[in-house]
C-alpha positions in Angstrom: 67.4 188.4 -83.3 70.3 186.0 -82.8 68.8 184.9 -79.3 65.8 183.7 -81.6 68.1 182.1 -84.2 70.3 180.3 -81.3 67.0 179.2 -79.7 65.3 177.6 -82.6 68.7 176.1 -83.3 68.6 174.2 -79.6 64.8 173.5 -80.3 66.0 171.6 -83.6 69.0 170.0 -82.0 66.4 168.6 -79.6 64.1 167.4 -81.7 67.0 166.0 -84.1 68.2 163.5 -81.4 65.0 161.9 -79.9 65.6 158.5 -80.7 63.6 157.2 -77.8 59.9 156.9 -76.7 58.7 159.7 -76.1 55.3 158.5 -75.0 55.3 160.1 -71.8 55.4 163.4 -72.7 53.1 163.5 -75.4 50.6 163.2 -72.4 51.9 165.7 -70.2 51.9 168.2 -73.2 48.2 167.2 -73.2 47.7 167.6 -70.0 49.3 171.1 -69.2 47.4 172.6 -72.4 44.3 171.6 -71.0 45.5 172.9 -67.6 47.0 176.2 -68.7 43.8 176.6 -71.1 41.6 176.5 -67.7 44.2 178.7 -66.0 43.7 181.4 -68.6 39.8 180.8 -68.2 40.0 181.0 -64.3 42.2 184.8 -65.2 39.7 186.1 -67.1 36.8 185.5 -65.3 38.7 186.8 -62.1 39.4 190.3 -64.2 36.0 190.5 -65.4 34.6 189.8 -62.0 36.4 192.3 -60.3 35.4 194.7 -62.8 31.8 194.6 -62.7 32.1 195.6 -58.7 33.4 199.0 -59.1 32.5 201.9 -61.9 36.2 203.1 -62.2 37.0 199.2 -62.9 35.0 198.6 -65.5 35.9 201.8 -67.1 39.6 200.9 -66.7 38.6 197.2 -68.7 36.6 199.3 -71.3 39.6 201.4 -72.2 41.9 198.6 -72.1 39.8 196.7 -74.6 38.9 199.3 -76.8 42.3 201.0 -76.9 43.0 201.7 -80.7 46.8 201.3 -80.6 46.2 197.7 -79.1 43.9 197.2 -81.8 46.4 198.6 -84.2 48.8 196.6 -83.5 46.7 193.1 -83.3 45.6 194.2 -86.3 49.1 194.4 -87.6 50.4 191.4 -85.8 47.8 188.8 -87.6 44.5 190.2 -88.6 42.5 187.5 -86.8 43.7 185.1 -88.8 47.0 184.1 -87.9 45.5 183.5 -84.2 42.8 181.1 -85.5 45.4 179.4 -87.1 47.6 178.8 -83.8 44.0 177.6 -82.5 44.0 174.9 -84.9 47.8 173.6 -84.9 47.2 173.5 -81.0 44.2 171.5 -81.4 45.8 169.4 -83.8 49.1 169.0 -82.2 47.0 167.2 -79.0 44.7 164.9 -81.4 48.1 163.7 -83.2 49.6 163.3 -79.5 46.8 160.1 -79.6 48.0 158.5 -82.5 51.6 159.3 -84.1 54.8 160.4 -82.2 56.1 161.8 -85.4 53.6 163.9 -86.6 52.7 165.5 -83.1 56.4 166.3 -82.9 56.1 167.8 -86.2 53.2 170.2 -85.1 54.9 171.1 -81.7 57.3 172.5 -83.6 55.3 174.4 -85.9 53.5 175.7 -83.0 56.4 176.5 -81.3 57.9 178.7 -84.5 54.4 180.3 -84.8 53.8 181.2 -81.2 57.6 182.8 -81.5 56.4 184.5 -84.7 53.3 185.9 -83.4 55.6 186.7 -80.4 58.2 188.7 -81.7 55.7 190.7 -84.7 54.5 192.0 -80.6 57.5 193.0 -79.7 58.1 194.6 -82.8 54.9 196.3 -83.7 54.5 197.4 -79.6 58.1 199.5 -80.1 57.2 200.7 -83.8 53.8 202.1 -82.0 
Protein backbone atom coordinates (compact mmCIF):
# COMPACT_ATOMS: atom_id res chain seq x y z
CA UNK A 1 0.00 0.00 0.00
CA UNK A 2 2.74 2.60 0.64
CA UNK A 3 4.42 1.77 -2.78
CA UNK A 4 0.89 2.91 -4.20
CA UNK A 5 0.72 6.01 -1.91
CA UNK A 6 4.58 6.97 -2.82
CA UNK A 7 3.68 6.39 -6.49
CA UNK A 8 0.68 8.54 -6.84
CA UNK A 9 2.69 11.06 -4.85
CA UNK A 10 5.60 11.18 -7.85
CA UNK A 11 2.65 11.11 -10.38
CA UNK A 12 1.36 14.40 -8.60
CA UNK A 13 4.71 15.93 -8.17
CA UNK A 14 4.93 15.46 -11.92
CA UNK A 15 1.97 16.76 -12.95
CA UNK A 16 2.43 19.82 -10.23
CA UNK A 17 5.57 21.13 -12.08
CA UNK A 18 4.71 21.07 -15.80
CA UNK A 19 5.05 24.52 -16.55
CA UNK A 20 6.03 23.93 -20.15
CA UNK A 21 4.35 22.78 -23.44
CA UNK A 22 3.54 19.81 -23.33
CA UNK A 23 2.24 19.53 -26.85
CA UNK A 24 4.35 16.73 -27.88
CA UNK A 25 3.31 14.29 -25.72
CA UNK A 26 -0.22 14.75 -25.81
CA UNK A 27 0.27 13.07 -29.37
CA UNK A 28 2.42 10.31 -28.49
CA UNK A 29 -0.10 9.41 -25.70
CA UNK A 30 -2.45 9.38 -28.69
CA UNK A 31 -0.55 7.51 -30.63
CA UNK A 32 0.67 4.55 -28.31
CA UNK A 33 -3.21 4.06 -27.17
CA UNK A 34 -4.11 3.52 -30.62
CA UNK A 35 -1.02 1.29 -30.99
CA UNK A 36 -1.26 -0.70 -27.87
CA UNK A 37 -5.21 -0.91 -28.54
CA UNK A 38 -4.20 -2.80 -31.98
CA UNK A 39 -1.57 -4.80 -30.11
CA UNK A 40 -4.19 -6.12 -27.76
CA UNK A 41 -6.43 -6.84 -30.97
CA UNK A 42 -3.48 -8.47 -32.83
CA UNK A 43 -3.20 -10.90 -29.03
CA UNK A 44 -6.43 -11.87 -29.15
CA UNK A 45 -7.01 -12.91 -32.47
CA UNK A 46 -3.64 -14.86 -32.26
CA UNK A 47 -5.10 -16.83 -29.03
CA UNK A 48 -8.33 -17.34 -30.56
CA UNK A 49 -6.65 -18.53 -33.75
CA UNK A 50 -4.58 -20.99 -32.29
CA UNK A 51 -7.42 -22.34 -30.44
CA UNK A 52 -9.77 -23.20 -33.03
CA UNK A 53 -6.82 -25.68 -34.61
CA UNK A 54 -6.74 -28.12 -31.93
CA UNK A 55 -9.76 -29.73 -29.67
CA UNK A 56 -7.66 -29.72 -26.37
CA UNK A 57 -7.08 -25.80 -27.19
CA UNK A 58 -10.22 -24.71 -27.45
CA UNK A 59 -11.27 -26.57 -24.43
CA UNK A 60 -8.40 -24.99 -22.56
CA UNK A 61 -9.94 -21.24 -23.79
CA UNK A 62 -13.47 -22.49 -22.90
CA UNK A 63 -12.39 -23.15 -19.32
CA UNK A 64 -10.37 -20.13 -19.03
CA UNK A 65 -13.39 -18.00 -20.05
CA UNK A 66 -15.89 -19.64 -18.20
CA UNK A 67 -14.02 -20.14 -15.04
CA UNK A 68 -16.39 -19.00 -12.11
CA UNK A 69 -13.68 -17.81 -9.74
CA UNK A 70 -12.46 -15.43 -12.65
CA UNK A 71 -15.91 -14.49 -13.01
CA UNK A 72 -16.20 -13.97 -9.29
CA UNK A 73 -13.73 -11.90 -8.92
CA UNK A 74 -14.52 -9.47 -12.10
CA UNK A 75 -17.61 -9.54 -10.70
CA UNK A 76 -16.27 -8.19 -7.53
CA UNK A 77 -13.65 -5.99 -9.00
CA UNK A 78 -16.30 -3.66 -10.99
CA UNK A 79 -19.43 -5.37 -12.08
CA UNK A 80 -19.05 -4.30 -15.74
CA UNK A 81 -19.37 -1.03 -14.96
CA UNK A 82 -16.37 0.28 -13.63
CA UNK A 83 -14.62 -1.05 -17.00
CA UNK A 84 -17.06 0.82 -19.25
CA UNK A 85 -16.16 3.72 -17.32
CA UNK A 86 -12.23 3.45 -17.88
CA UNK A 87 -13.49 3.00 -21.66
CA UNK A 88 -14.89 6.36 -21.61
CA UNK A 89 -12.15 8.46 -19.61
CA UNK A 90 -9.70 6.73 -22.23
CA UNK A 91 -11.66 7.92 -25.00
CA UNK A 92 -12.13 11.14 -23.55
CA UNK A 93 -8.62 11.72 -22.34
CA UNK A 94 -7.49 11.38 -26.35
CA UNK A 95 -10.44 13.84 -27.72
CA UNK A 96 -9.27 16.49 -24.99
CA UNK A 97 -5.48 15.68 -26.09
CA UNK A 98 -7.04 17.82 -29.50
CA UNK A 99 -8.12 20.72 -27.79
CA UNK A 100 -7.01 21.57 -24.07
CA UNK A 101 -3.61 20.72 -22.42
CA UNK A 102 -5.19 21.11 -19.05
CA UNK A 103 -8.10 19.10 -19.15
CA UNK A 104 -6.35 16.04 -20.91
CA UNK A 105 -3.82 16.21 -18.11
CA UNK A 106 -6.68 16.22 -15.76
CA UNK A 107 -8.21 12.93 -17.37
CA UNK A 108 -4.73 11.18 -17.55
CA UNK A 109 -4.70 11.37 -14.21
CA UNK A 110 -7.94 10.10 -13.50
CA UNK A 111 -7.25 7.30 -15.66
CA UNK A 112 -4.14 6.66 -14.23
CA UNK A 113 -5.84 6.51 -10.44
CA UNK A 114 -8.63 4.29 -11.90
CA UNK A 115 -6.50 1.82 -13.91
CA UNK A 116 -4.39 1.60 -10.33
CA UNK A 117 -7.78 1.06 -8.65
CA UNK A 118 -9.08 -1.43 -10.87
CA UNK A 119 -5.56 -2.75 -10.55
CA UNK A 120 -5.04 -3.36 -7.09
CA UNK A 121 -9.13 -4.43 -6.23
CA UNK A 122 -7.14 -7.66 -8.75
CA UNK A 123 -4.66 -8.08 -6.69
CA UNK A 124 -6.68 -8.03 -3.82
CA UNK A 125 -9.74 -9.97 -4.73
CA UNK A 126 -7.23 -12.71 -6.77
CA UNK A 127 -5.45 -13.48 -2.95
CA UNK A 128 -8.89 -13.22 -1.02
CA UNK A 129 -10.18 -16.09 -3.72
Amino acid sequence: MSTFIILIGVFVYAIANINEDISGVIPAFQIGMFIGFQIILLLYIAKYKKALKTQDDLKKLYIEEYDERTKLINYKISGGGFLFSIGGVATATIIAGFFNQIVFVTLLAILTFMILVIQSLKVYYKNKF
